[in-house]
Each structure stands twice: as C-alpha cells, then as structure tokens.
N, C-alpha and C positions, 0 to 999 in steps of 0.2 A: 736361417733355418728354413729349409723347406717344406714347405705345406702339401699334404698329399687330399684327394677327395673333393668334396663338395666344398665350396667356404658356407659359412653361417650369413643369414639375410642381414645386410647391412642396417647399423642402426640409425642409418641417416633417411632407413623407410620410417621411422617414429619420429615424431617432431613435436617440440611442444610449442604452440602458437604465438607468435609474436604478439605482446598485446599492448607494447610501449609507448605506440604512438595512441591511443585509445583512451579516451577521459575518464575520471572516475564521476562515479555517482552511484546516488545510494542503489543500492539492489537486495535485494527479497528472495527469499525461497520457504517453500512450505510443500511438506514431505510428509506422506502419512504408509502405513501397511497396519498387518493384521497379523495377533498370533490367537491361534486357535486350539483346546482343550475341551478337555472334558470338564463339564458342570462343576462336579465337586471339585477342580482341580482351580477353576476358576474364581471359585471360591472363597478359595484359599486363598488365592492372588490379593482378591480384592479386600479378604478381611486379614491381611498380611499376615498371615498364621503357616508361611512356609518354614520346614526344618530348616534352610539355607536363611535366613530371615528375611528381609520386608522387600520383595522384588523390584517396587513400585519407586520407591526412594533409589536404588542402587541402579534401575535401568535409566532415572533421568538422568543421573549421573554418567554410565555409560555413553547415552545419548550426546552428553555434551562433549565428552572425552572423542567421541567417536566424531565430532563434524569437525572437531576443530584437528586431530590427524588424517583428514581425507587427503590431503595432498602428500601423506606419509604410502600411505598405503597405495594411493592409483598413482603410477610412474608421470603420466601425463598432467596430470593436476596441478594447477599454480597454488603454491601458498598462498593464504590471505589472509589478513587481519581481522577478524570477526571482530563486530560491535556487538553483537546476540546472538545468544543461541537458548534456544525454550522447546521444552520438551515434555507432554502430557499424553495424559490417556486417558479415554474414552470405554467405559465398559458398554457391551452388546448381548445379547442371550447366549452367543455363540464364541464369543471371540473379546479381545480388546484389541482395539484399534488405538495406535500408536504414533503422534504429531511428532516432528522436528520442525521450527523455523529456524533460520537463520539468516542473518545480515550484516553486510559489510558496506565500505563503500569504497569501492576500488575502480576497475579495469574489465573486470570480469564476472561472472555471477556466480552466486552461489550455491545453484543447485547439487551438484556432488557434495560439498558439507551437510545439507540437508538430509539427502537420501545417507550419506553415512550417518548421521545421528542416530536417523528411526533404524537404521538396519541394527547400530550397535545395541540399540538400546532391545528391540526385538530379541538380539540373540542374548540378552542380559537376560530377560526374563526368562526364555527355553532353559537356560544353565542352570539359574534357582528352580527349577519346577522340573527337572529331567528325572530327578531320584525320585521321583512319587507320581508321576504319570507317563510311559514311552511314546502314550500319542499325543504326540507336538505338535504343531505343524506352521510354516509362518507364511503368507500369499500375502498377494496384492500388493507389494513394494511399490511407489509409483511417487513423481513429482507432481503434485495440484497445484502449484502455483510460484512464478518465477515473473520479478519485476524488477526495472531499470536497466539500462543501457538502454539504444537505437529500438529494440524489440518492445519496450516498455511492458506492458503485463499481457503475461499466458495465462491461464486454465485449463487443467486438463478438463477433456469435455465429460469427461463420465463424473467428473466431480460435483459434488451437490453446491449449489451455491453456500455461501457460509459470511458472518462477520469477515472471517477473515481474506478473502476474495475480495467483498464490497467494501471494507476500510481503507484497504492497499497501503495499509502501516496505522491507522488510527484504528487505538483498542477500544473498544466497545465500555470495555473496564474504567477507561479515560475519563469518562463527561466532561469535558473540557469545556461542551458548551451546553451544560446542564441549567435550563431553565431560559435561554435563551431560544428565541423562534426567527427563522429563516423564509424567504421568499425568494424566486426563482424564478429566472424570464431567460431562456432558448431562443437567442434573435439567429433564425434563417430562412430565408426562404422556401427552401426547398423542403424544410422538418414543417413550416406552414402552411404548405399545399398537401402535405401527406407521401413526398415522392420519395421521403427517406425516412427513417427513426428517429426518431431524438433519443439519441443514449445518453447525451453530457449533461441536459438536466435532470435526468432520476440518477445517476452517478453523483451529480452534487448533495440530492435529497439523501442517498442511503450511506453519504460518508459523514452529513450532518447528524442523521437521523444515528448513527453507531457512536456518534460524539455526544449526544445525551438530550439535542437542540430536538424543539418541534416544529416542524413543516407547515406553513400556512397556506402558501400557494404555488401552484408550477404553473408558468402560461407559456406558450409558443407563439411567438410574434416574425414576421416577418422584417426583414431589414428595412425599418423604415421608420423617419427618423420623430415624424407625427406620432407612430404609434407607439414609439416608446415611452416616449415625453408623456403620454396621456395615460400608459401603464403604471409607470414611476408614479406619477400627480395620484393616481387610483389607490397604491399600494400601499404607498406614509401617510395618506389621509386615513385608511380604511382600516387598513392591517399591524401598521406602527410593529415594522419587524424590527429583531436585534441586526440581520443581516440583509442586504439585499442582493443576492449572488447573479451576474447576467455570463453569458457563455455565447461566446460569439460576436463574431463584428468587430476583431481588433485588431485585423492584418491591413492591409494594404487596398483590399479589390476595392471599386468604386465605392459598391453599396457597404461597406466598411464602414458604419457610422456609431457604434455602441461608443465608443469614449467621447467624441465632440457634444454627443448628446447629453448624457451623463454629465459631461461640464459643466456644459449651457443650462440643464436643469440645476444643479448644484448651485450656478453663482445666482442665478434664477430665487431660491430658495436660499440664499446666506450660508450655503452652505463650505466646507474644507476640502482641496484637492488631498491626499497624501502620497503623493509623487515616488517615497519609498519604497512603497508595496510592488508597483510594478517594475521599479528597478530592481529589488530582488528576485522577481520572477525572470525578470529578464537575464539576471546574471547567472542564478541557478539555472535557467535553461536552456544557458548558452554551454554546461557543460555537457549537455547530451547533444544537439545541433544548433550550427551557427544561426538557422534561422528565427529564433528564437530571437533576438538583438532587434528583427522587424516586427516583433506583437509593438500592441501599442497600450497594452493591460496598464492599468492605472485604479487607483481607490479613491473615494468621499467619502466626508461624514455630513450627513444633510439633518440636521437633526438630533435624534440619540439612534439614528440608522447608519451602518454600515455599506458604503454600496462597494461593490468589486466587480472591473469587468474581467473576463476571464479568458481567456482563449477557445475555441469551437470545438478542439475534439476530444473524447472521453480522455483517454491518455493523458494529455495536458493539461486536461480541469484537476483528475485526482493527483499529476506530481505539484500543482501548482498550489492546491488545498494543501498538501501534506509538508509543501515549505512553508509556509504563513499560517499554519491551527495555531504555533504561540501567537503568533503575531495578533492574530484577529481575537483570542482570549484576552489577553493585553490590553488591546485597543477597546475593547466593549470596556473591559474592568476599570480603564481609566474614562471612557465618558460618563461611567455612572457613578465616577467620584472618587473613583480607588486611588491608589496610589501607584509606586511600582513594585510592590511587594512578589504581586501576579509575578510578573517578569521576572525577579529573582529566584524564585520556586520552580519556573521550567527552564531555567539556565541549569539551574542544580537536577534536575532531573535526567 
C-alpha cells in the first residue's frame, strides 16, 4: 500500500524508561491540592449534607482508585505494586485542602500515583457539589514530598514543614517509643567548629520526637575519641536515656572513630555488642548504593541504654531509623523484661 503525505512522529520518539537494572526500595510520595467554594457550599461538604451524599467518604475512595490507575491513564507510567495509599482532608475558611500518600517498594517512585490520588479525589468532590454551586474551582495540584531511591528525600520548597516531611514514614499516630527518652551526640568536626550544619542530629530528635520518645540531650562533638568516651561516661551516669543515638564516624576516613569507641566504652562498662543492627543497616543499604557494605554502624546495650552508631548524613540517619523503629521497640521491650510479644504485634502490622 502506498503512503501519500506527511508520516505520523514516530513512536520510538516516546519511550518508557528502562528501569530493570535499578534496585528497589521502599519509596514515598505525598501529594496535596485545593478545591475551592463558596462558604455555604463548604459547608455542606464538611457537615456531609450534600444532595449527591457524603463527598468526603466517596472522594477517599476516588483518591485510592485514582493512584492505584495512574499507570492506566499516563501512557508513560510503569505499573506498580502499591503497599499504601491514604487519603484525607484538611478543611481551610476558603477551601479544602486534599492529601494523597502513597508507597511502594519497587524500581521507581511514586509520585504520579500520588498526584493521581489527590487529582481523582478533587474531582470526586467538584462532581458531588456541581448541582448546587457552579463556582468550583480546584488550584494548587503539586508533589510535597517524594522519598527513596539514589535521590532519597524531596520537598517542595513552598511546602510548610509538617509530621509528615520530619517522620519520612514514621506516623506521629505510632508512639512506638512512647515514654521512652533519647540522647543524641553529632561526631564531626566540621558541625564542631560551626563550618557546617548539623542536620542529622535534629533529624534523629524530630523522627524520635513524632515516635512519641522525649529528647534529653543533642551535643556536637568533634571526631575525637577522648571526647566521646567522656560524653557517653556523662550521659548514662546523668541522663540514663532509653536510647543513645551517635551520627557520624562510621566510614573509613582516619578520624572515623564512633564504633571502636563505643566498643571499648561498652566492654569498658560490661556492656553487649549487637552486631545485627548494623548488618541490617548494611544490607538494607546496600539496596540503594554499594557503598553502604563500607559503614561500619554497629549497636550496644551498656546498661538498660541503647547505643546506635549511625552514619553522618541526614538521608542515611532517617532510612536507617526507619529500618530498625521495630527493631529498637523490640530491643527496649525486651531489656525491661518483656517478652517477644512486642515483635509479634509489628510483624502483624
């Protein structure tokens, strides 16, 4: 048959991205927008008194129907397994504001299931509310926050901080470590002269602090192996925390001394290596980069204290907290007598 005319653009200009050779791990997304009404129309919404009935229920629903057909709808989009999808709303004077999370643990992230949630569930609610007010309106669609793989955690910047940013998957709702307190030492040099931020130790306090724990102390120490040993000595005599969380000092460089110290304090004080923890860290972090396999994160029990060293940078503190919260519930529940009951209850969860 012969062809007369233009051809059509080849569809080998659209491609969907290889992503086979690419690890999984868990990944996050959190999606929000806005639909906006009149007062009285708002109203209604909120005291679910619409003709079409109760918006509120039928758009979560929407919500969920809508992230988990995202790869339906956008031609480019890889299917995925969703492990979650949650979908609530916020009323405002002006407006409700509309969340999607979702999470998988794949190859890929999940922000377009996201942003489909809130979009379906948005237009859930303009459809119940069209017959009794024409001014609709829906703005602001946008991604706040997308976590795991190589990139590890986004934020949009116009995004207000919130629980869900500072937990990076630990619900507030959780207390997992409800009535236990926490202690916190930042070994670097350059966070102890003031030449950089310390972000990894207020990231461990505000992922403890949304677990339900209280904060007793944050110090910033320099790599140095005096100063630690004399911090540690200060903090289980003084403070007798449930945890004692350190960040930093577990790679390779010279001044790398957090875990030898920690040792040597531990058998120092009769205390227990637990060799697991940091093999977990290590194998979980080896699914996001090989270098992971050279931390050298490791746990003790010195006491009815907890110590954990950690790795240095925000990113790695919250994926490394958010593999071991059973873990370290667990481990408190059985030095203060428990049984493994703990552990059975967040298997099942």
């Amino acid at each position: 048959m012969e062809i007369h005319g233009t051809l059509p653009a080849s569809v080998a200009e659209f491609r969907m991205i290889d992503i086979g050779a690419k690890l999984d791990t868990q990944r996050r997304a959190l999606a929000s927008g806005e639909f906006t009404a009149q007062e009285s129309t708002l109203a209604r919404v909120r005291e679910r008194t619409l003709p079409k009935g109760d918006a509120l229920i039928l758009a979560e629903v929407a919500g969920i129907q809508g992230a988990k057909q995202a790869s339906s709808l956008l031609p480019l989009c890889h299917p995925l397994s969703l492990t979650s999808v949650r979908v609530w709303f916020e009323f405002t004077s002006d407006s409700i504001q509309v969340f999607c999370e979702a999470k998988t643990v794949g190859k890929t992230g999940v922000e377009m299931e996201a942003l489909a949630g809130v979009s379906a569930a948005l237009l859930c609610i303009y459809d119940l509310t069209k017959g009794i007010d024409p001014v609709l309106g829906v703005r602001n669609i946008r991604l706040d926050l997308k976590e795991g793989g190589k990139s590890g955690q986004w934020s949009h910047p116009a995004s207000a901080p919130s629980d869900d940013v500072a937990t990076a998957g630990l619900s507030k709702t959780n207390n997992l470590f409800e009535g236990h307190t926490v202690s916190i030492i930042t070994l670097s040099d350059r966070a102890s002269r003031g030449t950089i931020k310390d972000e990894s130790g207020p990231a461990i306090a505000q992922w403890f602090l949304n677990g339900g724990a209280g904060i007793l102390s944050e110090r910033i120490l320099s790599d140095d192996s005096d100063s630690l040993s004399e911090a540690l000595k200060e903090i289980l005599e003084k403070e007798h925390p449930s945890f004692l969380i350190s960040t930093g000092g577990t790679g390779l460089s010279p001044r790398d001394i957090t875990p030898e110290t920690m040792r040597a304090f531990a058998l120092k004080n009769q205390g227990r290596e637990i060799p697991g923890i940091g093999e977990l860290l290590r194998s979980s972090g080896s699914r996001i980069t090989q270098h992971a396999w050279l931390s050298r994160s490791t746990a003790f029990l010195v006491n009815s204290t907890l110590l954990v060293c950690l790795p240095g940078s925000p990113k790695a503190v919250l994926e490394s907290l958010n593999e071991i919260a059973g873990l370290l519930c667990h481990a408190m529940h059985t030095v203060e007598g428990g049984g493994h009951d703990s552990l059975n209850v967040l298997e099942r969860s």
